[in-house]
Legacy VTK file of the C-alpha trace (Angstrom):
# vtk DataFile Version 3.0
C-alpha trace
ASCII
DATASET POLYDATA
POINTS 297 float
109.030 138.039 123.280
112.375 137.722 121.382
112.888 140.943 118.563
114.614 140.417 115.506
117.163 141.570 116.547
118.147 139.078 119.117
116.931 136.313 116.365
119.300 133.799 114.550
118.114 132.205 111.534
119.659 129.259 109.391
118.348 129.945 105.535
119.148 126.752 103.166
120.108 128.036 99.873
120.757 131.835 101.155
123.478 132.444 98.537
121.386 133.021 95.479
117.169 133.040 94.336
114.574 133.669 97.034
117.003 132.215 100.111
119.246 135.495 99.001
116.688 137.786 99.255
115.405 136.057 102.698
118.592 136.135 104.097
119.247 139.724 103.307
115.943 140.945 104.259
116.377 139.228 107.627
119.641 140.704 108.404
117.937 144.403 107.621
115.211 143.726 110.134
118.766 143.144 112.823
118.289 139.077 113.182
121.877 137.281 113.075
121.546 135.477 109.525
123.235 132.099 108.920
123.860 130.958 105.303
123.708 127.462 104.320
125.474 126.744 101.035
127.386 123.959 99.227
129.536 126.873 97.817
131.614 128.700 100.536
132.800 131.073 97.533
128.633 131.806 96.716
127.991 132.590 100.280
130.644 134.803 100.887
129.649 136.366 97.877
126.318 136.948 99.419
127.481 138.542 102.486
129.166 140.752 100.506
126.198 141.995 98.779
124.032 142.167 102.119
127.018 144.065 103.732
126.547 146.537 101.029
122.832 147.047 101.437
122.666 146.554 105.002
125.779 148.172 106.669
126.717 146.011 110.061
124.498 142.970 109.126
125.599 140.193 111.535
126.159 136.927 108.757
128.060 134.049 109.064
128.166 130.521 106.718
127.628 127.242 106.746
128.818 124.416 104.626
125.329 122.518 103.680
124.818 120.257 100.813
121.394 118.940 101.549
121.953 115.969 98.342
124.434 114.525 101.055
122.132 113.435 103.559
125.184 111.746 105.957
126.429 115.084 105.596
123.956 117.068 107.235
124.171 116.353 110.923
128.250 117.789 110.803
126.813 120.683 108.800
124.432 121.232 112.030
127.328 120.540 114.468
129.354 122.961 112.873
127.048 125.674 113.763
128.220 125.898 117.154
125.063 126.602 118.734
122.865 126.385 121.928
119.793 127.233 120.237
118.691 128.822 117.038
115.239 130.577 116.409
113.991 129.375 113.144
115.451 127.648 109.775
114.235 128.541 106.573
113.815 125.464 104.296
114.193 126.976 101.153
117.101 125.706 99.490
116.199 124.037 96.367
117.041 122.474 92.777
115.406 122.343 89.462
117.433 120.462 86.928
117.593 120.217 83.172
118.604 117.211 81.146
118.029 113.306 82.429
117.104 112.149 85.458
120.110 111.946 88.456
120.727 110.122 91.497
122.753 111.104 94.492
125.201 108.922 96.279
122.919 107.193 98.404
120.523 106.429 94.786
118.136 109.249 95.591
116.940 111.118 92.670
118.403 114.741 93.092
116.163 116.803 93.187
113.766 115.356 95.241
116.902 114.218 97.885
117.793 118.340 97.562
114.093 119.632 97.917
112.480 117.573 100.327
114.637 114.946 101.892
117.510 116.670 103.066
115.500 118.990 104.658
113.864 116.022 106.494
116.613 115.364 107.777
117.878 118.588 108.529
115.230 119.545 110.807
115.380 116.119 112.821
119.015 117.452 113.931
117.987 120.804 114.403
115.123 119.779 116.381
117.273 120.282 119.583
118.316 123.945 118.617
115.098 125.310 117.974
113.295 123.429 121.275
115.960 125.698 123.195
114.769 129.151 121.938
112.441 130.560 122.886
109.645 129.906 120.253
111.592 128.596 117.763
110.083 128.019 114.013
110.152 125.978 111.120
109.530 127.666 107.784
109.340 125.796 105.069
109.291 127.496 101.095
107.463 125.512 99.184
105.639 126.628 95.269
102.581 127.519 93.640
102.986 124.655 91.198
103.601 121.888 94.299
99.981 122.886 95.082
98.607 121.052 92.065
101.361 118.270 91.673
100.267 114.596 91.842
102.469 112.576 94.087
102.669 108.934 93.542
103.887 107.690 97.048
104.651 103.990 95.095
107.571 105.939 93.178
108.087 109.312 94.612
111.183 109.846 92.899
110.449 109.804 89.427
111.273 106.566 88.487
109.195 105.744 85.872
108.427 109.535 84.803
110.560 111.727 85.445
110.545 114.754 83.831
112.467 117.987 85.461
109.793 120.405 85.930
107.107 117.957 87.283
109.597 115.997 89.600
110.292 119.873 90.962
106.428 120.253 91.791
106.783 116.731 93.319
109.151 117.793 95.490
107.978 120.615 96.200
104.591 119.243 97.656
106.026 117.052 99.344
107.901 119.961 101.658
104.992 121.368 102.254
102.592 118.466 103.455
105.997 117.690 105.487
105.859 120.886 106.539
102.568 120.670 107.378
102.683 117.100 109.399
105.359 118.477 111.208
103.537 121.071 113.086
100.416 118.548 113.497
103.830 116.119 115.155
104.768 119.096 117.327
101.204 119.583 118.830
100.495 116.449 119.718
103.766 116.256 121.355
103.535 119.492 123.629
106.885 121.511 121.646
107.120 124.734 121.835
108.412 124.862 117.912
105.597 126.102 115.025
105.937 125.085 111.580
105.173 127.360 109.272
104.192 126.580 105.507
105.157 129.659 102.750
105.416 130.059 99.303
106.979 132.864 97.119
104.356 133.217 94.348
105.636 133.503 90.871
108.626 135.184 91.487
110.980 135.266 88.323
114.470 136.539 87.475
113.274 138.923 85.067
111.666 140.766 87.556
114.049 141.057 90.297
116.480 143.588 90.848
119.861 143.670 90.877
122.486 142.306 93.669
125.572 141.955 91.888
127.511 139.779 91.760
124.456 137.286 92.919
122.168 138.564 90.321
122.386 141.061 87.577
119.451 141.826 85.923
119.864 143.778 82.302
118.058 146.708 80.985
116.312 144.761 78.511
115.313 141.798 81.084
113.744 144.582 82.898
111.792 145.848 79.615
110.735 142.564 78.339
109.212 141.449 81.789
106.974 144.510 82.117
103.939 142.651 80.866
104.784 140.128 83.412
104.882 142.391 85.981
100.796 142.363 86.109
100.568 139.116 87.772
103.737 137.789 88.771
106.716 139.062 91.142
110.813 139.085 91.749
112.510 137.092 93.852
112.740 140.346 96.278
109.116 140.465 96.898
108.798 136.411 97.018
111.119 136.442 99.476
108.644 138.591 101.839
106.545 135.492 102.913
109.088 133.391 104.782
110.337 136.292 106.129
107.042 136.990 107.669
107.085 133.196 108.652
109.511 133.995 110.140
109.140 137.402 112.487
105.584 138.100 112.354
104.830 137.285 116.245
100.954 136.616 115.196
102.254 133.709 112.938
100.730 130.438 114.394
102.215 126.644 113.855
100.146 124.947 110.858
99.429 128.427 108.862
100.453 129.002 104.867
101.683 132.603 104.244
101.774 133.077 100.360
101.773 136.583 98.620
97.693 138.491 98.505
97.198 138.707 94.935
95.905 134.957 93.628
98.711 133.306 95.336
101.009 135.191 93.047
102.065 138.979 93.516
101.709 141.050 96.586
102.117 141.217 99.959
102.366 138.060 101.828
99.179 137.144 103.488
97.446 134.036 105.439
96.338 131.179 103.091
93.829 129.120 103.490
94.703 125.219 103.229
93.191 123.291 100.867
92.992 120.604 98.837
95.906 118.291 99.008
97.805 120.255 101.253
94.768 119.846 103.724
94.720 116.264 103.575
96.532 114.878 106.424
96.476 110.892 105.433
98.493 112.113 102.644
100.983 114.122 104.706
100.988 111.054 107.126
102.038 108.664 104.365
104.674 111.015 102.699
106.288 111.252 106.634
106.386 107.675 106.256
107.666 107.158 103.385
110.439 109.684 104.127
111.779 107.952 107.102
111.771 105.339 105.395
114.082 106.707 102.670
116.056 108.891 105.019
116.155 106.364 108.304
115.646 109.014 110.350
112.397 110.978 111.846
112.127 113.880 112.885
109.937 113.716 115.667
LINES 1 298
297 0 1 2 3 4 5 6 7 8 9 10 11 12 13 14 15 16 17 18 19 20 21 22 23 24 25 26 27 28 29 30 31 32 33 34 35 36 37 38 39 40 41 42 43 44 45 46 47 48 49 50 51 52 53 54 55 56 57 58 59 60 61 62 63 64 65 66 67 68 69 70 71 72 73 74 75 76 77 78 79 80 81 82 83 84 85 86 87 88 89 90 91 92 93 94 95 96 97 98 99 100 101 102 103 104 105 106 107 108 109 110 111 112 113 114 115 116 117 118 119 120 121 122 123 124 125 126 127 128 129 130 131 132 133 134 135 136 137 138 139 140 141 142 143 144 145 146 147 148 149 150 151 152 153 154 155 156 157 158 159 160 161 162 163 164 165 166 167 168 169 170 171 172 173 174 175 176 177 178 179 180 181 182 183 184 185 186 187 188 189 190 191 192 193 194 195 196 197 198 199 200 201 202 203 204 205 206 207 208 209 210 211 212 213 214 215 216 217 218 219 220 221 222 223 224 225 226 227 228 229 230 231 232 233 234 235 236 237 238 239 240 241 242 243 244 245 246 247 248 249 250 251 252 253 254 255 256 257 258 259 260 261 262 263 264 265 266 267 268 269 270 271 272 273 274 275 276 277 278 279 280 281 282 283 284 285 286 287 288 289 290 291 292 293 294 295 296
């Protein structure tokens, strides 16, 4: 059985939120940590604040912008691997102001969320068949759990609004995330996919790493009250990192935090509701190859 320490781990967005806190959490349990970022001056910024909390943490970075889909399979290449034990799909974007489109006419947040991890994994695929039991974890939110995804415009086209094309996108990850590991089965792979979610993890509530995040005296006093049933980004972070290392983590499982999905330690979910329905998942794989033009498996 690989330790963590002889791990490596790709984390998506592991300059900043949740993927920080991942990332850093990773590299104290001794597992070489990978940063993918569109910001090479964010993610050595990171490191930096790892290095300080975790003396001898073994980090590199990645150039990843997950928007640029064509980009993606260089951004793998440039890895310079021969296998890597798990990816952590957590990168992710929730915009203000009117609806945007990528290059390729994707709207942006769904093309950062979901799609680009789509087609992420299909070129890490390769990697993570090499090690040893290599995993898939995939971040996705408490609010994707009640989102209503219209597969005839999945993008927002006619509705968009930030915060519900977010939940959109977030679903979508996770009944991906979900498919995938049904996918994997069926073909005999030795890679799990593993479903998580952080909770409600906010700013307010999670501590310092400067110069990634500074949190103020009076943030920390005005989210006291909020303290009861929600979490930081430190402690939301805990899930995928049990995705992650927890040996007793199967393919197909949802690891959220105990506490009503919210606060506390990460724990087995079960899954329900949309997330359990698997005609669904089948027709959002579908409709991502067909927006990507690639598949996975």
């Amino acid at each position: 059985m690989t330790t963590a320490a002889e791990k490596t781990v790709l984390v998506t967005g592991g300059n900043a939120g949740i993927g920080y806190f991942v990332a850093e959490q990773l590299a104290g349990a001794g597992a070489s940590v990978v940063l993918g970022s569109r910001s090479d001056a964010k993610a050595e910024a990171a490191m930096g604040a790892i290095r300080s909390r975790v003396p001898g943490a073994r980090l590199r970075r990645v150039r990843m912008d997950l928007a640029d889909l064509a980009s993606i399979k260089s951004s793998v290449d440039a890895l310079e691997l021969d296998s890597l034990d798990a990816v952590v799909c957590n990168a992710g974007a929730l915009l203000d102001g009117p609806r945007r489109q990528t290059a390729d006419g994707h709207e942006l947040t769904f093309a950062t969320n979901h799609l680009g991890h789509f087609v992420l994994v299909r070129w890490l695929l390769p990697l993570l068949a090499a090690a040893p039991a290599g995993r898939v974890v995939t971040t996705g939110s408490f609010v994707g759990k009640s989102a209503q995804l219209d597969l005839a415009d999945p993008q927002s086209a006619r509705d968009y609004e930030p915060k519900r094309a977010y939940a959109r996108s977030k679903l979508a990850q996770m009944l991906f995330g979900f498919e995938l590991d049904r996918r994997l089965r069926a073909g005999g792979s030795t890679v799990a996919s593993v479903v998580n979610h952080p909770g409600g993890a906010l700013d307010s509530l999670t501590p310092s790493r400067p110069p990634v995040h500074v949190r103020t005296a009076g943030q920390r006093a005005r989210s006291l009250p909020a303290g009861l049933v929600l979490q930081g980004k430190e402690a939301g972070a805990r899930p995928a990192v049990r995705a992650v290392l927890d040996p007793a983590v199967t393919g197909g499982q949802l690891i959220g935090p105990r506490m009503f999905g919210l606060r506390g330690r990460p724990r087995i979910e079960p899954v329900r509701g949309q997330l359990a329905d698997t005609t669904l998942a089948a027709q959002v794989w579908a409709a991502s190859v067909d927006l990507t033009g690639v598949e996975p498996v």
